[in-house]
C-alpha positions in Angstrom: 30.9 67.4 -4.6 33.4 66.7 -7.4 35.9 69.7 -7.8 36.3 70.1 -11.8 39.1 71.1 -13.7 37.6 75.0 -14.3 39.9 76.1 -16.6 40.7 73.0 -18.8 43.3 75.0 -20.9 45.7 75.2 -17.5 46.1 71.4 -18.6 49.2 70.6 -19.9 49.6 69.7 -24.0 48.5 66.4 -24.6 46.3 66.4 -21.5 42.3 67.1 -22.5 39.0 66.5 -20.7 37.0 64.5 -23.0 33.7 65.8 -24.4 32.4 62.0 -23.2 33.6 58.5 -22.6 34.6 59.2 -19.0 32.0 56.3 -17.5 34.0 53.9 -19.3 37.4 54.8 -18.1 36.2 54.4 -14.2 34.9 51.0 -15.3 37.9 50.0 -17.2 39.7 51.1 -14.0 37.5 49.3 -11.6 37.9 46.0 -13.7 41.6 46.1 -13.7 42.2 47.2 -10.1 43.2 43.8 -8.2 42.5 43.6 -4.2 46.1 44.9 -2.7 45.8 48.1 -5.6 45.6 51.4 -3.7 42.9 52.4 -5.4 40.7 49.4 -4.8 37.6 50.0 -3.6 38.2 53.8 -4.0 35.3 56.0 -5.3 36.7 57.7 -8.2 36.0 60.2 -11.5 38.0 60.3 -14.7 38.6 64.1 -15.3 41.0 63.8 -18.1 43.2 62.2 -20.1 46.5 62.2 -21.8 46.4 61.8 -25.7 50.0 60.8 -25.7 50.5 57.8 -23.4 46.9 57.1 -22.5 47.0 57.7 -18.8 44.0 59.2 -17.1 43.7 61.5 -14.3 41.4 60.3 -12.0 39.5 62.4 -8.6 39.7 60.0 -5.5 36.6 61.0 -2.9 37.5 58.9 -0.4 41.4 58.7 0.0 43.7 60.9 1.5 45.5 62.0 -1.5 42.6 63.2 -3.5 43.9 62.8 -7.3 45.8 59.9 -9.2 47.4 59.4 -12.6 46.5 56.0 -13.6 48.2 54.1 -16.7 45.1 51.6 -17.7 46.1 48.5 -19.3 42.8 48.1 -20.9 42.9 44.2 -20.8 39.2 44.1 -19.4 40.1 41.9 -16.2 42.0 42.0 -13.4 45.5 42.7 -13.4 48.1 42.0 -10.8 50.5 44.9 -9.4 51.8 46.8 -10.4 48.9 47.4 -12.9 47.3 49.4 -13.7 49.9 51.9 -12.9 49.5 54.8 -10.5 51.1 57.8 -9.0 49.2 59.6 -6.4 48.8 63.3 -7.2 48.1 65.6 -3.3 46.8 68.6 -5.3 45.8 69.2 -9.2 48.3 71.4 -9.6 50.9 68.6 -9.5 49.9 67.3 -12.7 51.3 70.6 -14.2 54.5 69.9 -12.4 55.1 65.9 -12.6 53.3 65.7 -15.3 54.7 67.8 -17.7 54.3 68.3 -21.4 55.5 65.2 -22.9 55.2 63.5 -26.5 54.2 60.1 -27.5 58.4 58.7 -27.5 57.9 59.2 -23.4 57.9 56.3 -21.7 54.8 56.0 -19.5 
């Protein structure tokens, strides 16, 4: 079963679960990811997103680090590597540590 973020406010500032929307962001994902992408093929769950640079944390079932912060490119095809963007997370609580408060002048 999907673990959830329980308490959404632990979430760093800009970092929100969205109300909705989250289907689209594992197909935007899926459509982008090209073969040799670590996440290809991966069974995955947006559980949030970041309001400043756009990236979304996503839950990976089936890999052996079990959370990722991916930076979509939101072209709607295929992209070649590095994109989209990721940084494997080993536990939730290393997107309070790695990914810290930032604003929207980071570059991400």
């Amino acid at each position: 079963m999907l673990p959830t973020l329980e308490d959404p406010g632990r979430l760093p500032a800009p970092w929100w679960v969205p109300d909705g929307g989250l289907h689209s962001l594992e197909r935007e994902l899926h459509r982008e990811l090209p073969p040799d992408h670590p996440l290809y093929g991966a069974r995955v769950r947006a559980a949030a997103r970041c309001e400043a640079c756009d990236d979304v944390l996503f839950h990976v079932t089936d890999r052996a680090l079990p959370w990722a912060v991916v930076h979509l490119t939101w072209s709607g095809r295929q992209e070649q590597l590095p994109w989209p963007r990721t940084a494997p997370l080993a536990h939730l609580n290393d997107l309070l540590t790695q990914h810290a408060p930032h604003d929207d002048t980071t570059d991400s």
